[in-house]
C-alpha positions in Angstrom: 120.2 99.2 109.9 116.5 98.9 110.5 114.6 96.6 108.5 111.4 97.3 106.5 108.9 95.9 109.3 110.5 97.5 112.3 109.5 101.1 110.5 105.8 99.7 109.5 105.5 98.2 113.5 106.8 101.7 114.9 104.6 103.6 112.4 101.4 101.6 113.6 101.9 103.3 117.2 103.7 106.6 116.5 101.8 109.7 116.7 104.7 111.5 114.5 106.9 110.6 111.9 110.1 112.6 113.0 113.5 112.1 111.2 116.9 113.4 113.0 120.7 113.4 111.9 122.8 112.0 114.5 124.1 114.9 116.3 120.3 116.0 116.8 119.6 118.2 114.2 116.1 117.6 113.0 115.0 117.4 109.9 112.1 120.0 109.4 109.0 118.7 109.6 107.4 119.6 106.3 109.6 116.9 104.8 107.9 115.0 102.1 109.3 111.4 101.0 109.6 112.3 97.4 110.3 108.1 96.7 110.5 104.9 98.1 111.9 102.3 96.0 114.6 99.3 95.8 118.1 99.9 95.0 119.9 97.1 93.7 123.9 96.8 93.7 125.9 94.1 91.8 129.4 94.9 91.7 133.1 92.9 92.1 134.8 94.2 95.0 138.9 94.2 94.9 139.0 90.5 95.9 137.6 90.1 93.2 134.2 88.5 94.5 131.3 89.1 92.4 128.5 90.7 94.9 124.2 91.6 95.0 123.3 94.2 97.6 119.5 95.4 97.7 118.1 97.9 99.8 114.4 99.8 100.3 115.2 103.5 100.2 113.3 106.8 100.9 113.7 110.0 100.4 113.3 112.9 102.4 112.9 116.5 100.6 112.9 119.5 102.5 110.1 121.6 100.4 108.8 125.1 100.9 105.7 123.7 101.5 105.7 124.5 105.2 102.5 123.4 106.0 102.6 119.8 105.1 103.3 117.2 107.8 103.3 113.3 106.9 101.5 111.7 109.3 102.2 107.7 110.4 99.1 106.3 108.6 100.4 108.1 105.5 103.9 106.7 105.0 102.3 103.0 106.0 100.2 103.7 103.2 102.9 104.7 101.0 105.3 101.9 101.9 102.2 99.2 101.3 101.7 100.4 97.9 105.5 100.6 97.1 105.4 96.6 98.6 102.6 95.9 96.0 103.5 97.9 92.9 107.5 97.2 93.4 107.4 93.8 95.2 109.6 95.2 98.0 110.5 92.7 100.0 110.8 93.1 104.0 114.6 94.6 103.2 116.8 96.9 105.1 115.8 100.0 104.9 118.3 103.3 103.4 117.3 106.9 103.6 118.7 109.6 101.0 118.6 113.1 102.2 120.0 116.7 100.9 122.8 118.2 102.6 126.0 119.4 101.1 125.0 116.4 98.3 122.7 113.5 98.6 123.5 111.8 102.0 123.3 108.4 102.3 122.6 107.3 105.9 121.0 103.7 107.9 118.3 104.4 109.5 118.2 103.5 113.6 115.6 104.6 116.1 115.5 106.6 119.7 112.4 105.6 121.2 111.1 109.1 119.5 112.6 109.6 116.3 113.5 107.7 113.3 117.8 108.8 113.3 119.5 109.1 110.6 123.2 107.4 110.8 126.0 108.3 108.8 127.6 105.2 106.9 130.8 104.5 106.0 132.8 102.3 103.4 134.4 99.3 103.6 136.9 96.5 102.1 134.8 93.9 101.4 137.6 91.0 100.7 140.1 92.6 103.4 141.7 88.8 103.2 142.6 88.9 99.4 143.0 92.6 99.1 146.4 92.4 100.4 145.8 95.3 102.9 147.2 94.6 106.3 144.4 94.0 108.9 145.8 97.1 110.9 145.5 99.4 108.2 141.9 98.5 107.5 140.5 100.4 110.4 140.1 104.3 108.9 141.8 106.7 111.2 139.3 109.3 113.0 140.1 113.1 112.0 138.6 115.6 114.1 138.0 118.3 111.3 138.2 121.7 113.6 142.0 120.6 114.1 142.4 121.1 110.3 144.2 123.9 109.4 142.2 126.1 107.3 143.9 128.4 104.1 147.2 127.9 103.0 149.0 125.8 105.4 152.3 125.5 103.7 155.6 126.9 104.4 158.7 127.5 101.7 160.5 123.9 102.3 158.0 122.5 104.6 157.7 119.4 102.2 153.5 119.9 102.0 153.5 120.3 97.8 
């Protein structure tokens, strides 16, 4: 995850602000960052530890308004004031963005654009959880294998 000052010290020099999902899709460039705020997380996870998470996150809409462009200076300006009217600290930094549902995604960079990188879940306490340290690790399913419609056969055991 990138922190709050790497994005302000790439911002100072970039002559775009570009966003991309991992597998290169851009996101269109009349994107507007409809918020940047803090998100704050306390929760228990299943060890039972008791747990504060806070994050910076943006926001990235994909508007009609195909004639806007948010240039570098722009979003510094936006992040300063979000710094002085929230406090933000210098924290790591989340992006929300619409596909199916909200996406959550850390935010890396190419040398070009700002990427967009899918997260994942995780146990938190995988020592007092019980789970076996080789079932932790989430199998990868390659989803055009998948067998689309109704897959099930009279006694094949799949309902």
């Amino acid at each position: 995850m990138m922190k709050l000052s790497e994005i302000k010290h790439i911002l100072q020099t970039a002559e775009a602000v570009n966003f991309e999902l991992e597998n290169g899709t851009l996101v269109p460039e009349h994107f507007h960052v409809t918020e940047v705020g803090v998100i704050t997380k306390h929760f228990i996870d299943c060890g039972g530890t008791v747990r504060n998470e806070k994050v910076a996150n943006f926001q990235l809409w994909d508007a009609n308004d195909f004639d806007h462009r948010l240039k570098p200076q722009k979003l510094l300006n936006i992040i300063a004031l979000s710094e002085k009217a929230l406090g933000m600290e210098d924290l790591e930094v989340e992006v929300e963005y619409q596909s199916d549902t909200i996406g959550k995604y850390d935010l890396g960079f190419n040398g070009q654009n700002f990427v967009l990188l899918s997260k994942t879940t995780n146990c938190l306490a995988s020592d007092k959880c019980g789970i076996p340290a080789d079932k932790i690790e989430k199998p990868k399913i390659n989803l055009n294998n998948l067998i689309v419609g109704n897959a099930c056969t009279p006694g094949g055991g799949c309902c």
